[in-house]
N, C-alpha and C positions, 0 to 999 in steps of 0.2 A: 252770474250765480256765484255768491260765496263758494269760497274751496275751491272753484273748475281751474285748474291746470291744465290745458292743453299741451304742451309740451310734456308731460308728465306721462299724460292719459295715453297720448304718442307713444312714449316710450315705452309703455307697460303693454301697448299693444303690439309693437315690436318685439318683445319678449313671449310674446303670445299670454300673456297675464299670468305666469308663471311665477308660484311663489319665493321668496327668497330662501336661499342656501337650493331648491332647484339643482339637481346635476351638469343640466346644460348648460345654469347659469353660472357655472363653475368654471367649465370649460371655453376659453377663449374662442377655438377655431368653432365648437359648438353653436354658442350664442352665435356668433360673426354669420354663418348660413341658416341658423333659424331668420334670421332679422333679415338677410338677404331675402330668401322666400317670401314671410310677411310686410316685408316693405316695397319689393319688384308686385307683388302679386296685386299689394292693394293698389300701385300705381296704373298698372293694367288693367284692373277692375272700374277707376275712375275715368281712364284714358276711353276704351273703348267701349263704356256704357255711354258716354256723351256722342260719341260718333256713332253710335245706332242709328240713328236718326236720319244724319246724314247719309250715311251709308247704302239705308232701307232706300231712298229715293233715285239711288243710282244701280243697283245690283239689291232685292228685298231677299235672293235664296242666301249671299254671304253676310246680308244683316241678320238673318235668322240663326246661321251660323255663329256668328259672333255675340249673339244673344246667348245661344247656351253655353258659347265659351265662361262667357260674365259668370253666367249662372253657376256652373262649376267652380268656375275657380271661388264666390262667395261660396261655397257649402265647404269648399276644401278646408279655406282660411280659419273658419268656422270649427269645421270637423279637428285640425290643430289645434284650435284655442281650447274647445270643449273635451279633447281626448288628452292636454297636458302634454303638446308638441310630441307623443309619440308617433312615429311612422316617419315624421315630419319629412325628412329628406325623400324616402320613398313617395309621398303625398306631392313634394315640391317636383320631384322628376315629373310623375304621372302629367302636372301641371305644364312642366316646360314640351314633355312630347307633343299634348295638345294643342300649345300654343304652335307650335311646328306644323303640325299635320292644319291646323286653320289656316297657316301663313302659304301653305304650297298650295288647299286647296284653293285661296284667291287667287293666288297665281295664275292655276292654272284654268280657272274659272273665266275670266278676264282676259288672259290669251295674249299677250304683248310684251314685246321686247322695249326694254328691261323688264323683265318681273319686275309687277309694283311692289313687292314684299320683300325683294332679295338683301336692300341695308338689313332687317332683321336675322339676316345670318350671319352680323359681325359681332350682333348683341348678343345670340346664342353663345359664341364661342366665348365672350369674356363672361357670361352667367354658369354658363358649365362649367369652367374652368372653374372658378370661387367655389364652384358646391361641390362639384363630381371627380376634378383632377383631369390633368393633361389628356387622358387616353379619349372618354367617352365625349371631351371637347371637340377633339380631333376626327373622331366617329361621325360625332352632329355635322361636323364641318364638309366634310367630305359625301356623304349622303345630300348635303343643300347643293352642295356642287353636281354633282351626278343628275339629281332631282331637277336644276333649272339648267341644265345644258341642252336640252330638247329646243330651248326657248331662242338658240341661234338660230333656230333653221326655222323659228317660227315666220310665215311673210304677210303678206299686210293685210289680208281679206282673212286669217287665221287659217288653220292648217298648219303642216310641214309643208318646206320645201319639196320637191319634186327630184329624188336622186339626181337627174342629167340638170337641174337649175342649185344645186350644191353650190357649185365655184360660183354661183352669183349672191352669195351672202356677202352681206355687205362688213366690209371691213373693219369698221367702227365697232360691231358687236362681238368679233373676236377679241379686239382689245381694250373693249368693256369688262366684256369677261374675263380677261387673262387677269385684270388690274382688281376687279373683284377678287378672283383668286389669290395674286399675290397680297391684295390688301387682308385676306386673312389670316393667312399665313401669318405674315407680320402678327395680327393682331394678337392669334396664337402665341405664336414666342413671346411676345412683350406680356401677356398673362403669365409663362411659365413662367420669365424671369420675376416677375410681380410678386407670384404669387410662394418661389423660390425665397426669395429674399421677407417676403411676410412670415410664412413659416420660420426661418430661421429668426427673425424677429420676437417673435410669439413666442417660439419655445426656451428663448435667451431670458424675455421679459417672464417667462413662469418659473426660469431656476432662477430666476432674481425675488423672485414673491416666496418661493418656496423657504430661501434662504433669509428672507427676513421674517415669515412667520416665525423660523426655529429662532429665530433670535427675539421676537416678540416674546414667544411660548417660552422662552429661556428663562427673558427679563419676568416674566408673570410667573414663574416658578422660584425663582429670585426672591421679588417683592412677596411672598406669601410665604416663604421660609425664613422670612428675618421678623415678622410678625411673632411678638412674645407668643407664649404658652403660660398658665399657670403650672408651677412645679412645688406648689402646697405647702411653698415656707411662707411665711410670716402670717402677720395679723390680718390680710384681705386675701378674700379668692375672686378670682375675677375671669370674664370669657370673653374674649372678643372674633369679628371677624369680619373679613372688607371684599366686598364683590365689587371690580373694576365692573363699569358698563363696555370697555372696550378691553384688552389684552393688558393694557396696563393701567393703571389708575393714578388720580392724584390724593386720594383720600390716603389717611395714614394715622394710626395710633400705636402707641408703645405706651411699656409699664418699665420701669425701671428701679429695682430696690437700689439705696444706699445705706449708711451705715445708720444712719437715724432715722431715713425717710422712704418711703414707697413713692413713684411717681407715676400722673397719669397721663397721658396727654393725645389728643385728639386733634387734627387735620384735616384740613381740604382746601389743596393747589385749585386756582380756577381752571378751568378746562379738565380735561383727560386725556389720556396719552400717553407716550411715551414721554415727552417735555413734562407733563406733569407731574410721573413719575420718578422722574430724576432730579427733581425740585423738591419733590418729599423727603427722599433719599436723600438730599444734602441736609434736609431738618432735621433728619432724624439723625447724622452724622455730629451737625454743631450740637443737637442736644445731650448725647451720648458724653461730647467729647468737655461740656460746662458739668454736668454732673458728676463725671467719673472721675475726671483730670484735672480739672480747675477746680472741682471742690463746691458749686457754690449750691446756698440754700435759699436763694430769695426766689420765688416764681418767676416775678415782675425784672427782676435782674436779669435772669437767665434769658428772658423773652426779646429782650431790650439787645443784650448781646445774640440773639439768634435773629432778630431781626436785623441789624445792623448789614453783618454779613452776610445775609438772603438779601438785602437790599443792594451789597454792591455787586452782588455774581449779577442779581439778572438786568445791573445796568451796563456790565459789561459786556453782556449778551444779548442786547440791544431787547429786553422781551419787557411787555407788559403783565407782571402777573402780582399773584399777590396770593398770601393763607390767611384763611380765619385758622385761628387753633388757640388754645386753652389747654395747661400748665396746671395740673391739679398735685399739692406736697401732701399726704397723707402720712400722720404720724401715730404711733402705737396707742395712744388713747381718742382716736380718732377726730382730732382735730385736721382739720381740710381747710390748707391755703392756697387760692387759687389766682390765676390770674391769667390775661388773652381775651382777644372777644373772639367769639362763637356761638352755636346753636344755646339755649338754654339749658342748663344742668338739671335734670332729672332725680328726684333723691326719691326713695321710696320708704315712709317712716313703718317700722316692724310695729309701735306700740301701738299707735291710732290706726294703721291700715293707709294710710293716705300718702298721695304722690303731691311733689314739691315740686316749683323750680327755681330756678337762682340765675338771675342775667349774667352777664359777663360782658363789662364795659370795661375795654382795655382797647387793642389798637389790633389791627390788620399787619399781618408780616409782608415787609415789602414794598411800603406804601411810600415813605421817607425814612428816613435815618432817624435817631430819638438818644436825648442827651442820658445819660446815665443821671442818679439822684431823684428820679421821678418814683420808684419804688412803690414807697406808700400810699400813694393815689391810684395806684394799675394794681392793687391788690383786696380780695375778698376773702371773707371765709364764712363756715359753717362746721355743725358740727354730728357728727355720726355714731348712733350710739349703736351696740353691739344685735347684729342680726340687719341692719336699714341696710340700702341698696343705693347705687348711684349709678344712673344711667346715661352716659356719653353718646352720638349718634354723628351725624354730619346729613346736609339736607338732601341728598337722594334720596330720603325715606319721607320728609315735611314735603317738598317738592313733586313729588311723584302723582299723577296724574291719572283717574279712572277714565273710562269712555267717554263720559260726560264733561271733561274735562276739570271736576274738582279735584282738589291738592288733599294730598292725605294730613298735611297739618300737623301740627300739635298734639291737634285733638286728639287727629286718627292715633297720634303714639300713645298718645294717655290711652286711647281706648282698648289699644294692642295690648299695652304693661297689664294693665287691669286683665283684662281676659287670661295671660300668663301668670300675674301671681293666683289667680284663683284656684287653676288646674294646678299650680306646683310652685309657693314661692322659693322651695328651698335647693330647688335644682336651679340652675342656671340654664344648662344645658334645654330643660323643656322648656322656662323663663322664654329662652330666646328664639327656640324653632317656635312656639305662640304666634310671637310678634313678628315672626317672619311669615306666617301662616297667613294670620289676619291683614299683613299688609298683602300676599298676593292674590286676596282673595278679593280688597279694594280696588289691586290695578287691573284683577283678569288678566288677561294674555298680554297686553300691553310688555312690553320688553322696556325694562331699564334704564334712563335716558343719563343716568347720572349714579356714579360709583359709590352704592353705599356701604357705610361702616357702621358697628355697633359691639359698642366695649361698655359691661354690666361689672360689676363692682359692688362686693359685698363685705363688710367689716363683722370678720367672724371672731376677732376675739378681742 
């Protein structure tokens, strides 16, 4: 069947189908004894439904027995999955007593040294221990002990021994059972120190998660305060804003005035992440440092030089990656020279009412190295007259994916803008919650698969 994962479907029923962010799925030692329970329970549920069978045909009262064992423990499993693992631990105990009071009453049903059932109280002690801790391990242990020690004086017709035929047990079953005994023991301590040394494991690997969230949450508070603002000098107002799909993103836009020119420019590192993250943040460093310091006014120049050295960092960091990004120079009578490939430019004309767009055939950052003098051919323009709009994006938004699995496209952003200028061309602010409306209302619940951005631009004077 298309889509069947088994190993998936596994897993999620190991988690008792519990949704994600879930509290127990949170917690480490949590999950660890949910999944214990659900994955011991359903192994005992397949284990000894197939041996009914055989069972019924040698003793039919402990195959009936062990019928409604099955049976409980499936409603339990069940009762977990359907109640959102609440109880669970109390649910799983109720489970292991049962299996206990089944395991002695064969025992003692059947009436022979060894108990047929007694290896089952070496499994109890390392199953209690993973759920319940040292004490009630130790508890179980010592009650199996007490419970099959009748079973030395058991003699061969059944019955007890006879007080004055005591001294005639036979030797072999005391140090059966001593060797039982000390083999639990053991088996006890070797859980304590197990399950000693996991704990401190566990709670070592959570102050190690904890402290690189604050450093994710750091870096994501970082990257979204170095994101411009509009501060309502010059000839354009403009909004932007970038939602990583994870803590950090690769997506990246800045505006930058100079002394003659406004700039625009729009990004997206492949992948997400932290590596992609700090991949932007060096673009956004070379670009900063061609316009502010070096002075230059060419798009296709600047690009040429930012590409260059995005191309030698990530070969000496041995990484595969690469930006789309677009370079737009916006001057006071609105003339727009641009240059980079990327998504298609968006323009939104004020006289006709109509949306535009404009390709951008230039080159990928990162891809190889690129000779300086190429200039004039990695360059476009258009032109903007007073009140139009220009709309910037990256494909988290074209890419994005309904239930059905169509892409919201192009289209779907023409159809977003259109819906936005209708209600409000002249705010940005509602322009853009619009298109942000109309896209979540395409994906439904679906979550974000890819960090999107969206920087609106308007030539107000």
């Amino acid at each position: 069947m298309k889509g069947f994962d088994l190993q998936r479907i596994f897993g999620r029923y190991l988690d008792a189908f519990l949704p994600e962010g879930h509290p127990i799925l949170e917690d480490l030692a949590a999950r660890r004894k949910l999944r214990i329970i659900m994955g011991v329970g359903a192994v005992v549920v397949l284990i000894f439904a197939t041996r009914i069978p055989v069972i019924y045909g040698h003793t039919p009262l402990v195959a009936h027995v062990v019928a409604v064992m099955v049976s409980v423990f499936v409603l339990a499993l069940g009762f977990i999955i359907w109640n959102r693992a609440r109880y669970y631990l109390e649910i799983g105990f109720f489970m292991v007593l049962m299996a206990t009071g089944v395991i002695i009453f064969n025992s003692y049903h059947i009436g022979t040294y060894p108990p047929v059932n007694l290896p089952y109280a070496v499994v109890m002690v390392i199953l209690l221990h993973f759920l319940y801790g040292r004490w009630i391990a130790l508890l179980v242990l010592v009650i199996q002990w007490v419970v099959h020690f009748p079973f030395v004086f058991e003699d061969e017709i059944g019955g007890l021994y006879s007080p004055d035929r005591a001294e005639s047990v036979p030797f072999w079953r005391i140090r059966h059972y001593v060797n039982v005994l000390v083999a639990g023991i053991i088996v006890w301590l070797i859980s304590e120190a197990y399950d000693r040394f996991r704990n401190e494991s566990e709670s070592k690997l959570q102050r190690l998660q904890a402290m690189h969230q604050q450093e994710l949450d750091f870096a994501r508070t970082l990257q979204q305060e170095l994101l411009p603002s509009d501060n309502g000098v010059g000839p354009y107002r403009y909004l932007g804003m970038m939602r990583p799909a994870v803590q950090v993103g690769g997506d990246y836009f800045d505006v930058i005035p100079t002394r003659k020119y406004t700039w625009f420019a729009v990004g997206d590192v492949t992948g997400h992440g932290v590596q992609a993250g700090l991949l932007a943040m060096q673009v956004r460093s070379l670009l900063q440092y061609c316009l502010n310091v070096q002075g230059m006014d060419r798009p296709a120049s600047v690009l040429i030089q930012i590409n260059n050295s995005f191309f030698d960092s990530i070969m000496r960091l041995y990484q595969k990656s690469f930006m789309t990004f677009v370079l737009l120079r916006m001057d006071n009578r609105g003339n727009v020279l641009y240059a980079g490939s990327h998504l298609r430019i968006i323009v939104y004309r004020k006289k006709t009412g109509k949306l535009e767009s404009y390709s951008t055939q230039g080159f990928w950052l990162g891809v190889n190295r690129l000779e300086q003098n190429r200039e004039r051919n990695l360059e476009s323009q258009f032109k903007l007259e007073t009140g139009d709009l220009v709309i910037l994006y990256t494909d988290g938004f074209t890419e994005a994916e309904n239930k059905e699995g169509r892409h919201f496209g192009l289209e779907g952003l023409f159809r977003a803008i259109e819906v936005g200028l209708k209600s409000n061309e002249e705010n940005l602010e509602a322009l853009q919650a619009a298109v942000l409306k109309e896209f979540r209302a395409f994906t439904g619940d679906r979550e974000p698969t890819d960090d999107l951005t969206l920087l609106t631009i308007r030539r107000s004077g």
